[in-house]
N, C-alpha and C positions, 0 to 999 in steps of 0.2 A: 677117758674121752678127751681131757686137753690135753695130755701126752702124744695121745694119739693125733690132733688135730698142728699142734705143732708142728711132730715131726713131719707131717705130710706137706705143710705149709715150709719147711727149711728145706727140704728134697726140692720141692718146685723151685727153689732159690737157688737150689744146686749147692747147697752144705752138706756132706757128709757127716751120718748124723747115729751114734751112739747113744740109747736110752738105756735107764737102769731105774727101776722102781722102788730102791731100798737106798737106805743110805750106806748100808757095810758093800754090796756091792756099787753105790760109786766110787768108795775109797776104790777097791779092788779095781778097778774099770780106768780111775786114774792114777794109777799107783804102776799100772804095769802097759799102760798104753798112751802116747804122745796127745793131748786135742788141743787143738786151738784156743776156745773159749769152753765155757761151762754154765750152764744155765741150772739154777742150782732154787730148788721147792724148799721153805723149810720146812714143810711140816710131814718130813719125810717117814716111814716106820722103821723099826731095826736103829740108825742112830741122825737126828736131827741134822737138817741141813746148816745150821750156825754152828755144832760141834765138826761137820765136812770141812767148812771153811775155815776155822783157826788152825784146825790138822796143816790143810794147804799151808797159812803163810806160815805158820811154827816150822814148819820143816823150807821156810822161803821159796816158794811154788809160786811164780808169779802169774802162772793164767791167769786172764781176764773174768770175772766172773759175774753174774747178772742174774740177784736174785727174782725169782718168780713166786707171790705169795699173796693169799687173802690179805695178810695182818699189815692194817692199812696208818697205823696209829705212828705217829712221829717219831714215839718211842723206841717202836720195831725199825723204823729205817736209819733213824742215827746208828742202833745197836748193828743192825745186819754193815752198814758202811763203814763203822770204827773198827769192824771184825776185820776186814780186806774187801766190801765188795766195791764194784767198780760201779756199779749200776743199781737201781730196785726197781722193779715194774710191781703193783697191785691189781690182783682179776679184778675184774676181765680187764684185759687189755686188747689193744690191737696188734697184730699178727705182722702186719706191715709196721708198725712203727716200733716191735722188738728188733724186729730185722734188721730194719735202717740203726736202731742200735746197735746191735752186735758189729753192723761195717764198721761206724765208726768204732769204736775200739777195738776192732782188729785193725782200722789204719795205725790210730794212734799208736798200737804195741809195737806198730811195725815202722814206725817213726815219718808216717805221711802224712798230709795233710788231704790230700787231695784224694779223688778215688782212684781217678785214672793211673795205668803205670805205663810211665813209656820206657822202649828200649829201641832205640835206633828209629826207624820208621814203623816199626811196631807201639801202636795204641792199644793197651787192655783196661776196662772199663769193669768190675767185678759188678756193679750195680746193675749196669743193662745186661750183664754178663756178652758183651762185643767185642771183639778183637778186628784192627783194622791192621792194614800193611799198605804202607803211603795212601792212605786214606781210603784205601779198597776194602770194603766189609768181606773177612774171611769166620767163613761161618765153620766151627769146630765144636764136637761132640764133646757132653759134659767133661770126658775123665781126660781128653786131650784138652781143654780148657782148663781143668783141675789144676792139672801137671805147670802146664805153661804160668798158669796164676803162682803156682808155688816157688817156681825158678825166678820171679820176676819180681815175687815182693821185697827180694832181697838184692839187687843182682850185685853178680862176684862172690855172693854164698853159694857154697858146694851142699845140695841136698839128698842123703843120701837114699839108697831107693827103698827101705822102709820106711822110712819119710813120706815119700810119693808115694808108697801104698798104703799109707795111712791118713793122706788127703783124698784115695779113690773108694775105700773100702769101706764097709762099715762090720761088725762085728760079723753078721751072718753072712756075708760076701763069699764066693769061692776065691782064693787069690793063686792066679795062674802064674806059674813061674817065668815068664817071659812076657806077661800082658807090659813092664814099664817100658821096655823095649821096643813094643812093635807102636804102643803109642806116640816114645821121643821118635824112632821111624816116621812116624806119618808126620808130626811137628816138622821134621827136616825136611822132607815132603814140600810144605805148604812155605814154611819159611825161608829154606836154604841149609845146606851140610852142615854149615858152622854156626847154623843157631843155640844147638846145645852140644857141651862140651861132655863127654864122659872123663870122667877122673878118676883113674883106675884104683880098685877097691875103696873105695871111698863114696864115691855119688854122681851127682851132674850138678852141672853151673850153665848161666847163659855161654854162648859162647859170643863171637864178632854181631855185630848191631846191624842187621843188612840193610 
């Protein structure tokens, strides 16, 4: 039920969002697929969430990781943080103030301070989830939002398009062979031609700042 209560509460946030109820298949889950961050239980069956996370940094894995855990005792949070983790929440917690966690350390991995990202006259805002162009609110659907956010955290990084469909998709997704396509389509659409760049066999990058 708080698996459950989560993931529904990080969808409405617009995270694309990968669950796994065991600990051999998180390995599995991260071992063969790109995330972001990692919200990590320890008191997981099959193999402990504190044996997940030294696997991570032993093999130097730097995702972000934020454990989630009854075990409230000082003891447990020094040991879970001297492990690698970045974060500890103890239940219950609030739903909203995981979240506002997770941003920041996804800005901090991404070396911002701030939440906003600008690109030319483009304003993106991941927290209100808004995008402006010269201060005009241009309103875009989750995975055209996804995409734009993924080109933007970095700009001048080329990201390639399993990349971008692994910021749109989640495990049980269909993923259609041209859906990253007709998305950066409509981005050029709303922004301009030269807002993203294709880089042949390779990925896309922002392109000119309009």
């Amino acid at each position: 039920m708080v698996g459950e209560s989560i993931c529904k509460a990080l969808r409405m946030a617009h995270f694309t969002v990968d669950w796994t109820q065991d600990g051999v298949s998180a390995e599995v889950a991260l071992t063969h697929k790109n995330h972001s961050l990692l919200l990590l239980d320890l008191g997981l069956p099959r193999k402990g969430g504190l044996a997940i996370l030294e696997s991570l940094r032993n093999r130097a894995d730097s995702i972000p990781v934020i454990i989630l855990t009854a075990r409230d005792a000082v003891s447990d949070k020094i040991r879970g943080l001297d492990c690698g983790a970045d974060d500890y929440l103890v239940k219950p917690f609030d739903l909203d103030e995981l979240i506002a966690r997770m941003r920041a350390l996804l800005r901090r991995r991404s070396g911002r301070a701030n939440a906003e990202m600008v690109h030319g006259d483009i304003v993106l805002n991941p927290t209100r989830h808004e995008v402006t162009l010269k201060g005009i609110p241009v309103v875009l659907p989750s995975r055209e939002f996804a995409i734009l956010h993924a080109l933007m955290e970095k700009p001048g990084t080329i990201v390639s398009r399993s990349g971008l469909e692994e910021r749109i998709y989640s495990w049980n997704d269909a993923v259609e062979s041209n859906t990253i396509e007709v998305y950066i389509h409509h981005l050029r659409k709303k922004f301009g031609p030269d807002i993203i760049r294709n880089v042949r066999g390779v990925g896309y990058k922002l392109g000119y700042a309009p």
